[in-house]
N, C-alpha and C positions, 0 to 999 in steps of 0.2 A: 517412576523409579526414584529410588531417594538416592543421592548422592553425597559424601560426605568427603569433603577436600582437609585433610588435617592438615596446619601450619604454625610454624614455632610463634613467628606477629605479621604485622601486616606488612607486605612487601610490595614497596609502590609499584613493580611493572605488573604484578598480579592482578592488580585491582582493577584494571577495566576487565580481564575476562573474567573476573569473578561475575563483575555487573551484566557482561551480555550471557554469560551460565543462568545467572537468577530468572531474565526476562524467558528463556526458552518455557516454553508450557507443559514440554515432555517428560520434564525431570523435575524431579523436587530437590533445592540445591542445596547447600549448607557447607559454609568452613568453620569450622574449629582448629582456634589459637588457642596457644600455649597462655600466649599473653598477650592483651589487650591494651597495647603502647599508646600513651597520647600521642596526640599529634604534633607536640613540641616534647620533647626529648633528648638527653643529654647521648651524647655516642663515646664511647669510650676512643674508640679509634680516631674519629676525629676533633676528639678533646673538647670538645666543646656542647650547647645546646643547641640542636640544629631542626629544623620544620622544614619538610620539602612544600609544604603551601599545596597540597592535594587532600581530598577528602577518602581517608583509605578505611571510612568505616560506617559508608554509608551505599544506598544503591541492592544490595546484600542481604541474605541470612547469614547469619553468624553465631554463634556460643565462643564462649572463651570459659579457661580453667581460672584465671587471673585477672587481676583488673588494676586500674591507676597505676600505671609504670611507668615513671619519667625518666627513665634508663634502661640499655640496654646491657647494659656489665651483668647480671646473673640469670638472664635467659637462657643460656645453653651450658653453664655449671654443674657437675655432676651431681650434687647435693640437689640440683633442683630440678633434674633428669629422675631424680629416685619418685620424688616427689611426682613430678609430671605424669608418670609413668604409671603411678596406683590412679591420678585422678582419670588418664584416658581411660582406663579396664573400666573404671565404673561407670563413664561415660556411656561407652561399648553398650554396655546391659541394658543402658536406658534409652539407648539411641535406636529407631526401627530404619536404620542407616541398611542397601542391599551392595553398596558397593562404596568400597572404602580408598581413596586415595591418599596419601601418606608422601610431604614434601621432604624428601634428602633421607639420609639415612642415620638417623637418630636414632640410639640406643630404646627410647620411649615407643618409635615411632614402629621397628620391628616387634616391639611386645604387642605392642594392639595390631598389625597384621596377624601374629600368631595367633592373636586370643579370636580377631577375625575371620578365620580359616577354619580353629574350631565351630563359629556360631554360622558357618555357611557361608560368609560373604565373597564377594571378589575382593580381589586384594588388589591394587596399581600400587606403583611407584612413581614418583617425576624428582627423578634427579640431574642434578646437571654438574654431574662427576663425570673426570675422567682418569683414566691411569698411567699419564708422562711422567716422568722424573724418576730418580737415582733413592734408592731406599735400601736401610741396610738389610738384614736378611732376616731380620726378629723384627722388622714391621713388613715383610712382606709376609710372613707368615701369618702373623696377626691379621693383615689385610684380607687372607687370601681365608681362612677361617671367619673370619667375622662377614666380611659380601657373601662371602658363599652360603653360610648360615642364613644369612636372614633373604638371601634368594628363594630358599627353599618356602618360605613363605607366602610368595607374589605371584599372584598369576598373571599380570600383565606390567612391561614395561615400556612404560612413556620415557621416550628419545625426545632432544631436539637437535642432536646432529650425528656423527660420524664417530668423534671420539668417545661421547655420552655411550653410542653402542655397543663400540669394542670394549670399550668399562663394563658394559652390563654382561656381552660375551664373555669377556676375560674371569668372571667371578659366576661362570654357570647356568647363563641364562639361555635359555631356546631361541632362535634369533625368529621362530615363528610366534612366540610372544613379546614381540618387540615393535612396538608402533612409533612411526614418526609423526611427532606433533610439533612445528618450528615453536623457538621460545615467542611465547605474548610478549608483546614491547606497550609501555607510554607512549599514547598516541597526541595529537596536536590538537586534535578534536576534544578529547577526552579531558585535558589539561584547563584552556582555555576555551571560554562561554560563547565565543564568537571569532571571526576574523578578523572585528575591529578590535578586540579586546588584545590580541594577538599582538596588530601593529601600534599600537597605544602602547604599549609596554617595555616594543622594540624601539619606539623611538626615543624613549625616557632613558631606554640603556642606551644606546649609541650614546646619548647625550651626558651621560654619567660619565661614560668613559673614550673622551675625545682621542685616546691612540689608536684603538680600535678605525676610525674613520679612513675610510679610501686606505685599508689593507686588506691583503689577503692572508688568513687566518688557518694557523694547524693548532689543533684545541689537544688539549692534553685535561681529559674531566676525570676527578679518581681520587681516593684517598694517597696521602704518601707514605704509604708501606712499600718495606724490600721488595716484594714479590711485585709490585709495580715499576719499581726504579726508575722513579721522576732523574734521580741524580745521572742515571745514564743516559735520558734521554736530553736535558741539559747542556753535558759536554758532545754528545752528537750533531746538537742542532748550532752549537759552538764552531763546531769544527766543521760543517758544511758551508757550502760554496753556495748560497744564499742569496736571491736577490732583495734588495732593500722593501721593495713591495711585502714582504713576506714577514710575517710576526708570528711570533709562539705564547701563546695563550694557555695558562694554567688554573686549573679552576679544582677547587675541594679543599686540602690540605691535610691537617691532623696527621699519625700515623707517626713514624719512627722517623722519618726524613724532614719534617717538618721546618725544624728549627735549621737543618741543611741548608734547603732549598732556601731558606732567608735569607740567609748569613753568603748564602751563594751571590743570589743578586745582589742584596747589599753592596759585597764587596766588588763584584765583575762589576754591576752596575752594567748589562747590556741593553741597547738601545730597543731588540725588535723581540724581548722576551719582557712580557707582564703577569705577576700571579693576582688573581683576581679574588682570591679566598672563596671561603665555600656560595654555593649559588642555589637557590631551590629550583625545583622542577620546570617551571616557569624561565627563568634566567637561562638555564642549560638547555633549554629547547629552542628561547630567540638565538644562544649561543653557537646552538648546532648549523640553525639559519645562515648564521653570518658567516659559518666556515666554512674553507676548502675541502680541508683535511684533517683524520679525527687520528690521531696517533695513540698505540695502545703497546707500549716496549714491555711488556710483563714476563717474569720471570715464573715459575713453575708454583700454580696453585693459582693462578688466575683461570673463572672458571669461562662462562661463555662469553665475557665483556660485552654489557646490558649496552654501553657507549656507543658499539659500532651499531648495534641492531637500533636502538633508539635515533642515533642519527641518519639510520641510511633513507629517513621519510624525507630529509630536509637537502637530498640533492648533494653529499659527502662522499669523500671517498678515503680510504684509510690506508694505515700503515701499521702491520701487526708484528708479532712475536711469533715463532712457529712453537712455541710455549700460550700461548691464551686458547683455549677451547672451541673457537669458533676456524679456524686459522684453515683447516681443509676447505669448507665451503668458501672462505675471503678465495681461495686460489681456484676453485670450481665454477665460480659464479664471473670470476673475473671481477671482485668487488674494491680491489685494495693491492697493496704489495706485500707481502711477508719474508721476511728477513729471519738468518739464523740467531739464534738469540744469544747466544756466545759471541757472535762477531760486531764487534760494535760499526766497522768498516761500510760490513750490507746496511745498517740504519743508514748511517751516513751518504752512502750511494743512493738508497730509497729515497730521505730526503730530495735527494738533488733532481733526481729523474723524475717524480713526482710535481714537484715545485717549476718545471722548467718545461715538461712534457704535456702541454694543453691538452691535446687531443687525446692522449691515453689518462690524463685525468676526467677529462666528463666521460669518455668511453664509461671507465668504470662509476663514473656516479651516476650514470643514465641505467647500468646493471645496478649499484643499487636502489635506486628507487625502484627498479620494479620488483627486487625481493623483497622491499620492503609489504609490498602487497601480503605476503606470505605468514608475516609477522605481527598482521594486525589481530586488535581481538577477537573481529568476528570472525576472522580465517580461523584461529582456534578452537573458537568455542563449536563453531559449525564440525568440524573436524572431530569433538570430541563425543558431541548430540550423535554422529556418526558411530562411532566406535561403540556408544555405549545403546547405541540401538541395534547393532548385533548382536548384543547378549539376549535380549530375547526374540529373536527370529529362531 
């Protein structure tokens, strides 16, 4: 069976199950990017040149529309959605593709469903939308026309959780053409060549950064955009009852808050908060290692928070927003605490009870290491070899 995975570029948690997709023998695999990003690249959002130190382009079949992109500023541009959009059609015709998956819901990405639907194919989706928040009434119409339209396209839709579903229900979809596949995560294995290579790396960071040393760590990893509000989680962890064991670690940067959160420390100058600036894949894995707790305060448009799923291999347990997409299974699984995302009070509570309640914190890091099982690649990929081996029974 040929399989064709389309993607706007290479998205680091992807890439291992791209690689255990390639290895299965039953399918003949292939993604198709928009654009073919180096591997060092300027990001707009985090203003800077940033390389997560991963090989996101190898292991793989692949085609791309685009090539030599040292930025990510006009990948998803309307001007260059026009564009995208004639080069997938012609792709299409040349492509002997029998089942077409299509990542998120891009204007380009429903033309080539449609045009797929014509020439016979299956059609998937894997989005990791959901539909919380406050909308005026000329974008819910919008919303509610445009999902619904290009539903009508898909014959199968890939879930990774609860809210991802009732988004795909809420806009017309069959809940009998709705499979659950958990999100693929960055594995440990995948990142680093060895175990020694692992602790060689973590020893050089302990040693880089001697505050870190005999504390216990709540990691806050993420760009600083609104919709994350570093700045809320700041004056929360300010204003918590705190023991001195206990540090707040900041790791990304860039984003609208940026210059904030500088000018923040700068001036508090607080003794158990450190921003560490941006870290590559590598760094934010020994990172996860060393910490307690992964804190994720996002406000509305955060979608499944890759942070929690990525950490929960490394023995974490968290603290959510009932605004981050993943937030019903943190409370099913018993993974973490979730708090209302208007009340800055429940953070502040969650910190404390968190921080001070041993035995309900490994409780829940002992539940997530084992979902972490759920999340690895080859639970995906096996999962998906599955799915798509019922289309011809």
């Amino acid at each position: 069976m040929n399989f064709l995975f389309v993607c706007t570029h290479p998205i680091q948690n992807l890439i291992p199950l791209f690689v255990e997709l390639n290895n299965k023998k039953m399918i003949n695999f292939k993604v198709l990017y928009w654009e073919k990003m180096n591997k060092e690249y300027f990001d707009t959002l985090f203003n800077q040149t940033i390389n997560f130190n991963i090989e996101t382009l190898s292991g793989y079949n692949f085609d791309y529309l685009y090539e030599n992109k040292n930025n990510n500023k006009d990948v998803v541009k309307f001007s260059n959605q026009i564009l995208v959009t004639l080069k997938l059609i012609k792709y299409l015709f040349t492509n002997k593709s029998e089942v077409v998956l299509v990542y998120g819901y891009y204007f380009p990405h429903i033309i080539l469903l449609l045009f797929s639907k014509i020439l016979g194919k299956r059609t998937i989706i894997r989005s990791v939308s959901y539909n919380l928040g406050s909308r005026n009434i000329i974008k819910k119409i919008f919303r509610k026309i445009y999902y619904s339209f290009a539903n009508l396209f898909i014959d199968e839709f890939w879930s990774i959780g609860k809210l991802n579903t009732d988004f795909y229900l809420n806009f017309g979809a069959k809940e009998k053409n709705i499979k659950i596949i958990p999100s693929s995560q960055i594995t440990k294995e995948f990142v680093f060549k060895d175990e020694h290579d692992f602790f060689t790396i973590k020893e050089k960071f302990i040693n880089k950064y001697p505050q870190i040393k005999n504390k216990k760590i709540i990691l806050y990893a993420g760009k600083f955009l609104k919709k994350k509000r570093p700045m809320f989680l700041l004056d929360s962890f300010v204003q918590a009852k705190i023991k001195n064991d206990w540090i707040l670690l900041l790791v990304g940067g860039g984003g609208f808050h940026n210059q904030d959160v500088i000018e923040y420390l700068k001036n508090k100058n607080p003794h158990n908060i450190f921003f560490l600036g941006f870290k590559d894949l590598k760094e934010i894995l020994i990172l996860y290692d060393l910490s307690e707790i992964i804190v994720l305060p996002s406000d509305y448009g955060e979608t499944n928070g890759n942070v929690l799923h990525e950490s929960s291999q490394f023995n974490c347990s968290c603290i959510v927003s009932d605004r981050v997409g993943a937030y019903p299974e943190i409370i099913s699984d018993n993974r973490g605490l979730v708090f209302e995302a208007s009340k800055k009070n429940e953070l502040i509570n969650n910190l404390e009870l968190l921080t001070n309640d041993d035995n309900l914190r490994d409780k829940q890091k002992s539940n997530n290491l084992e979902f972490s099982k759920k999340i690895k690649p080859t639970y995906a990929a096996d999962k998906i070899i599955d799915i798509l081996s019922s289309y011809e029974s």
